[in-house]
Phi, psi and omega in degrees: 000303177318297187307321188264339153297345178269317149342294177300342177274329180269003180260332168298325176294303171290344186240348201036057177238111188286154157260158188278074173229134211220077172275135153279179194279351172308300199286330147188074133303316206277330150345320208230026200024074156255143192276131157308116193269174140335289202310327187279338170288343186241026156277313163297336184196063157343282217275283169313263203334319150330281187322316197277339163299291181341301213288311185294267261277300192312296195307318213251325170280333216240296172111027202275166178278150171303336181301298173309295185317319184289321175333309177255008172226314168235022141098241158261054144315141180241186160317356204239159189238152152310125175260175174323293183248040149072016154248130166274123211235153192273139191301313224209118172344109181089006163322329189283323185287332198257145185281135163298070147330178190264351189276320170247017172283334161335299162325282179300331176290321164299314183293308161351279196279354157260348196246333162307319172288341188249037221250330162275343211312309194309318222279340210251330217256337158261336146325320223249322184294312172319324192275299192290015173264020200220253158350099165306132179306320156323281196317338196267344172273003155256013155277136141286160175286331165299325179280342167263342183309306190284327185292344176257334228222329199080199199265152142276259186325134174281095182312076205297320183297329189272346166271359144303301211292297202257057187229135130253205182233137155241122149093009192175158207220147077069302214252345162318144197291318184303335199266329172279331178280332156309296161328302169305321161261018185289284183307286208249008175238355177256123197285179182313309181283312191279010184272318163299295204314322156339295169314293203292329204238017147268323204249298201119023168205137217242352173250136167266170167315135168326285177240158211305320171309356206242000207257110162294331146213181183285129172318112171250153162236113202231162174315165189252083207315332169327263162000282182294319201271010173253347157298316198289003159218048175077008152282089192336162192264341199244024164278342185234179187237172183294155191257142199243120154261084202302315194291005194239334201064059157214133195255147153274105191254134151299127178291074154326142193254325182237156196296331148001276212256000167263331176305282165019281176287322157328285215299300165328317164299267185001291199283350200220011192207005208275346190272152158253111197256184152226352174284358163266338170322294209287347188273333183256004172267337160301330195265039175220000177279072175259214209271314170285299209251021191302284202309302194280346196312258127020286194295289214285329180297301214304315197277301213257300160315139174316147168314344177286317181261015174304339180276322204313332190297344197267007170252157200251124190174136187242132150211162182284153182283101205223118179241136149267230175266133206263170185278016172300289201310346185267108169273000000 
C-alpha cells in the first residue's frame, strides 16, 4: 500500500496531476533525508513532546531530583509511548515491563525521542521505494522538502493571480461588475481555508497547480442561465447559489450585486455543497419547475441536460431554490 502510494507521488511529480496529500514535514523531510527536528515531532504530538522538555528542563535548569520529576509528571510509567495512531508501542524490547524509574528516566527520556523520529521510518522508506520506480532516487536529492511537498500536493496557498491569469469567460467578461466582485472576494475577504474549500467545490480538488503549464484546462466562468431566467419571472439573484461543474473546472456564477452577498453565497455552496452527488440534483432541478415557468423550463431541459432529468418537471416537490454542483460532475 505505502510503495504504491509512493508510486502515485511519483507519477504526480512527473504528469504534474497534484495529489490531495496533507504530510507533515517529518515525512518529507525523510523522503528527501533532511534531518528531523524536534519541531517536526511536535507538529504531530504537541502535548508528549512537551512533557519530555519538561522533564530536561526540571533536571537540567531547575536542578530538581529525578525522584521529584518522575512523581509529578510521570506517575508508573514503563517504557512505552502512545504513537501516531493511538497504539501503544514499546521504547526498547520489554518496554511493557520495565518501569520508569529515577535511575533510568535519563533513558527513557532518550529513547523517547529517537523512537519518535524514527517513528516513520518503515512507511517513508516504502514511500521513498515506491517513488524511485517512477523518480530516479537521484532526483529526490535536489528537492527540498518543502519543493517535493509542492511538486506532488501544488501551493497550500491559493495562488489568485495565477488563477486569474489562467481563468476564462463565457456568455460574460473580465470586466462585468459581478465578476470583478468575485475576484475582490477571492483576494480580500476569503482566509486561506475557505479559499481551498472554494477551490474543492469548483474544482474537486483544494490545491492549484504550480504553474501555468501545469494547468489541463482552464478555469472557465460563465453566466448562470438559471439566475437570469428566474430573474425573468420575478424571482431575485440572491435566491440561487452558483453552480460548480467540478469535471469542467467551471462555475455558473449569478450576478450577485454586492459584494456581500456574492461572499456569502460562495462560502455557503463551498461549505454545504461541496460532494458531488446526483440525489440532490434531481430535487433541485424539480424544485425550480413551479407553475409559471414548468412548461419553457421543462424546453431549455430538453436541450441542454442529461436524459435523466428530461421527466423531472413531471414530479411535483415544493423546495427551496438552493442549486450546486450539477449531475455533469458524477463522472
Amino acid at each position: 500500500m505505502y510503495k504504491f502510494v509512493g508510486q502515485l507521488m511519483g507519477l504526480a511529480v512527473r504528469t504534474r496531476q497534484i495529489l490531495p496529500l496533507d504530510f507533515p514535514s517529518i515525512i518529507w523531510k525523510s523522503l528527501v533525508n533532511s534531518p528531523i527536528t524536534r519541531h517536526d515531532v511536535m507538529m504531530i504530538d504537541y502535548h508528549a513532546f512537551r512533557l519530555i522538555e519538561n522533564i530536561e528542563k526540571s533536571l537540567v535548569q531547575l536542578g530538581r531530583s529525578r525522584a521529584e520529576v518522575l512523581d509529578e509528571v510521570l506517575g508508573d510509567a514503563v517504557f512505552a509511548t502512545t504513537c501516531s495512531d493511538k497504539k501503544l508501542r514499546e521504547l526498547r524490547p520489554g518496554g511493557f515491563q520495565t518501569k520508569v524509574t529515577p535511575n533510568n528516566l535519563g533513558e527513557f527520556c532518550e529513547e523517547f525521542v529517537e523512537y519518535r523520529f524514527s517513528e516513520f521510518k518503515l512507511i517513508t522508506n516504502a514511500f521513498r521505494e515506491g517513488l524511485a520506480s517512477v523518480v530516479p532516487i537521484s532526483v529526490l536529492s535536489l528537492f527540498t522538502w518543502q519543493e517535493l511537498e509542492v511538486q506532488v500536493c501544488g501551493l497550500q496557498s491559493l495562488d489568485v493571480d495565477l488563477l486569474q491569469k489562467m481563468t476564462k469567460y463565457k456568455h460574460c467578461s473580465s470586466d462585468d461588475s459581478h465578476i470583478k466582485l468575485f475576484w475582490r472576494v477571492v483576494r480580500e475577504k476569503l482566509d486561506q481555508a475557505q479559499q481551498a474549500k472554494l477551490l474543492q467545490f469548483i474544482w474537486g480538488r483544494s490545491r492549484l497547480p504550480v504553474r501555468a503549464q501545469d494547468f489541463k484546462t482552464k478555469f472557465q466562468i460563465e453566466s448562470c442561465p438559471m439566475s437570469e431566467h428566474g430573474a425573468k419571472h420575478g424571482h431575485k439573484v440572491s435566491d440561487y447559489l452558483p453552480i460548480a461543474h467540478t469535471c469542467f473546472f467551471q462555475l455558473e456564477l449569478p450576478k450577485y450585486p454586492t459584494m456581500e452577498l456574492m461572499y456569502n453565497k460562495l462560502m455557503m455552496a463551498a461549505e454545504h455543497c461541496s460532494s458531488i452527488d446526483m440525489d440532490h440534483e434531481v430535487m433541485e432541478v424539480d424544485a425550480f419547475f413551479d407553475d409559471d415557468v414548468g412548461e419553457e423550463m421543462a424546453d431549455i431541459d430538453q436541450v441542454q441536460s442529461p436524459a435523466l432529468f428530461r421527466s423531472i418537471s413531471d414530479v411535483s416537490i415544493e423546495l427551496p431554490l438552493l442549486f450546486s454542483q450539477d449531475s455533469v460532475d458524477f463522472l
